[in-house]
N, C-alpha and C positions, 0 to 999 in steps of 0.2 A: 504493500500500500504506500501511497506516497505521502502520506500523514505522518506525524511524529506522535500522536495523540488520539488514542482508541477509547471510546467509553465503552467499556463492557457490563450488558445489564446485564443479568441473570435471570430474566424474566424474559415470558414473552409480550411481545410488543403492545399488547390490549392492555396488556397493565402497567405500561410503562410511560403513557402519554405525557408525562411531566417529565420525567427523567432526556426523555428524546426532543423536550422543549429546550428543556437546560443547555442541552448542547449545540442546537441551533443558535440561543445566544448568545453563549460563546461565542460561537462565530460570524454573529454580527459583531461584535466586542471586536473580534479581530482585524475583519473586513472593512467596520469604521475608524482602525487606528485608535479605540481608546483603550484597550488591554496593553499592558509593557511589551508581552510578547504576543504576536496576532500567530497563532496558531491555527491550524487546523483540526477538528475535533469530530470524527468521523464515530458513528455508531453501528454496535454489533449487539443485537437481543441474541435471547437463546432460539428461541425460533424461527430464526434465520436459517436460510437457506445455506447447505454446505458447509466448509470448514474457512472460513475468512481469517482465525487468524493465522494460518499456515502463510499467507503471505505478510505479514507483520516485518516489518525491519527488523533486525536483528544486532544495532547498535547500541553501546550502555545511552544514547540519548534517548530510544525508544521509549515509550511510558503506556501502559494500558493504565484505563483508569476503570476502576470496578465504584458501577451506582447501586446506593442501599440505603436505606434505611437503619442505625446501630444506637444503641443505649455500651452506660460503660460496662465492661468485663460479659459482655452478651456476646455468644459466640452463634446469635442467626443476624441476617438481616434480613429486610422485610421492603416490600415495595407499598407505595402509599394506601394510605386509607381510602376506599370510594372509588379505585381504578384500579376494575377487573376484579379476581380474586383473591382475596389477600391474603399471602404466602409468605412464609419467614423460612429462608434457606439457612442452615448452617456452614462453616466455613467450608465440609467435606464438599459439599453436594455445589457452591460455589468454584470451586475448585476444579470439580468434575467437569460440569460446565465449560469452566474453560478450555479444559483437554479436550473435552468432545467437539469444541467449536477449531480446533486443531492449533491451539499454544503448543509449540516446538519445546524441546528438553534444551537446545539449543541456545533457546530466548534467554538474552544476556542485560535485556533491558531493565526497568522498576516498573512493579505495581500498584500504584495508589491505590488503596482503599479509601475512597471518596465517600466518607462514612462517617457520619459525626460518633467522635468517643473511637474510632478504631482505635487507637494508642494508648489508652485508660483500660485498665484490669479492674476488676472485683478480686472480693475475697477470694474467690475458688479458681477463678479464670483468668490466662492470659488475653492481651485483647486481642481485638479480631483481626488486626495487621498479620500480629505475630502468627497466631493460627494458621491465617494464610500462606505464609512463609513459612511455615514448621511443615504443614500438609505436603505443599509443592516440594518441599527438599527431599521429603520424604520418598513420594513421588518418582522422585528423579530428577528433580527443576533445580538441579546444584547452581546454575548461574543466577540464578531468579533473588532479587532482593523487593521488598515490600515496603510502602511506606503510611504511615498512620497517624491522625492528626487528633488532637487531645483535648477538643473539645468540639461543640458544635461548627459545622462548618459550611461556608455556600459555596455550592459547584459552580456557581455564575458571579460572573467578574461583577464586582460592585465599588461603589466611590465610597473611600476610606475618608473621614473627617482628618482636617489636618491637610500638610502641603503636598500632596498626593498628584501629581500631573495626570497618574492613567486609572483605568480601574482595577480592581485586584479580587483574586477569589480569596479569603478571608474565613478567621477560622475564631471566634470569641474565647478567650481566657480566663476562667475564673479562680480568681485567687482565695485561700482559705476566709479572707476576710469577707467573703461575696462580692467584690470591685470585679467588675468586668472592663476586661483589655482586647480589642477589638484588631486583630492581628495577620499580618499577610501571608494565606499557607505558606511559603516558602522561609518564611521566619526560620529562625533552631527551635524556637522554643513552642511553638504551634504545630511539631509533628517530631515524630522517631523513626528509625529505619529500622528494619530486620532482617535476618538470614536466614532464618529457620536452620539456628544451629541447636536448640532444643528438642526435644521430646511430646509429642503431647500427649497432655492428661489422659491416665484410664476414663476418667469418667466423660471425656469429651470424645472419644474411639466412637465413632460408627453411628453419628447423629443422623436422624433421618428430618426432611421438608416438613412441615405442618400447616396447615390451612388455618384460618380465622382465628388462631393462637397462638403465641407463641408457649412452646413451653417452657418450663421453667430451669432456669438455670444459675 
C-alpha cells in the first residue's frame, strides 16, 4: 500500500461507521494542511475482502493503527454503542484478526493501539498494548513493537489550546490530584511502547468475543 498509516478495525464495517469517519478526517486534516504531518490514513475492517494487509510496507516507519473502544487494565475492546452489534473483542481474537486479514511475521513496523487507557493496567491485568505485543511475539511477530496511550484519547486531529500552529491527535492526562493535562499523542508521557517480551497471564489464555457484555475482568 502506498500509505504509511492503516486503521485497522476489528469489526465489520456496519458497526464501525464512526471509527471509518474518524479516518476520513484525518484526512481532510491532512489534505487541508492543518495536521503537522498530512498523512494518509487508509482503512481495513474485518470484513473486508481478502488479505490487504499482506501488502503493508514493511519499514520500522510503517504504523497500523488498531480502532476500539478500552477502559484501564481491560483486556477487550469494544466498538461503539448504537452501531451495529455490540461486540467486545479480546486482545487474542484482535490479534487473530489481524493475521487472518494477512499481517506478515515479517512486519517490522508499530502498532498503535488507538485505544483510550491501552497503557494503564488494573490490578490483575496488563494493559491492552502490552497484551497485544505479548500475543503477536508469541505468535511469531518477533519484529512487531506496540504502542499504548495512558489515558483517554482522540483519533482525530484537534486544536490544542495554547500556541499550537496545527492540529494534533491528543490524549488527556490525569494527574493523582484530578488536574487534567491535555497532551499531544506523540508526547513521552501520553503513551509507552512494548515488545511482548513477557508472558501472558493464565487467567487471560484463551479469551473468547462477547456480545452486548463485556465480561468481567
Amino acid at each position: 500500500m502506498s500509505t504509511d498509516r492503516l486503521v485497522f478495525i476489528p469489526f465489520n464495517r456496519s458497526q464501525a461507521t464512526d471509527f471509518i469517519d474518524e479516518a476520513r478526517r484525518a484526512n481532510n486534516h491532512g489534505s487541508g494542511a492543518t495536521a503537522h504531518r498530512a498523512r494518509k490514513f487508509s482503512v481495513v475492517c474485518y470484513d473486508d475482502a481478502g488479505t490487504p494487509l499482506e501488502d503493508l510496507g514493511f519499514s520500522f516507519g510503517t504504523r497500523i493503527l488498531i480502532a476500539g473502544h478500552g477502559l484501564a487494565g481491560r483486556p477487550y475492546i469494544s466498538n461503539s454503542t448504537g452501531i451495529g452489534q455490540k461486540q467486545y473483542l479480546p486482545f487474542n481474537v484482535v490479534c487473530d484478526r489481524l493475521i487472518e486479514k494477512g499481517l506478515q511475521k515479517r512486519y517490522a513496523g508499530t502498532i498503535s493501539c488507538d485505544v483510550c487507557y491501552s497503557a494503564v493496567k488494573n490490578d490483575r491485568n496488563p494493559p491492552f498494548a502490552d497484551l497485544i505485543a505479548r500475543y503477536l511475539h508469541k505468535k511469531g511477530y518477533k519484529l512487531v513493537n506496540t504502542i499504548g496511550y495512558m489515558g483517554p484519547m482522540g483519533a482525530v486531529h484537534e486544536k490544542m489550546s495554547g500556541n499550537h500552529k496545527y492540529y494534533h491527535r491528543v490524549v488527556d492526562l490525569v494527574s493523582d490530584d484530578g488536574t487534567k493535562k491535555t497532551v499531544k499523542s506523540s508526547d513521552g508521557d501520553a503513551r509507552e511502547r512494548y515488545f511482548g517480551v513477557w508472558s501472558i497471564p493464565k487467567h487471560l489464555e484463551g479469551l473468547s468475543l462477547a456480545n452486548d457484555t463485556c465480561p468481567a475482568f
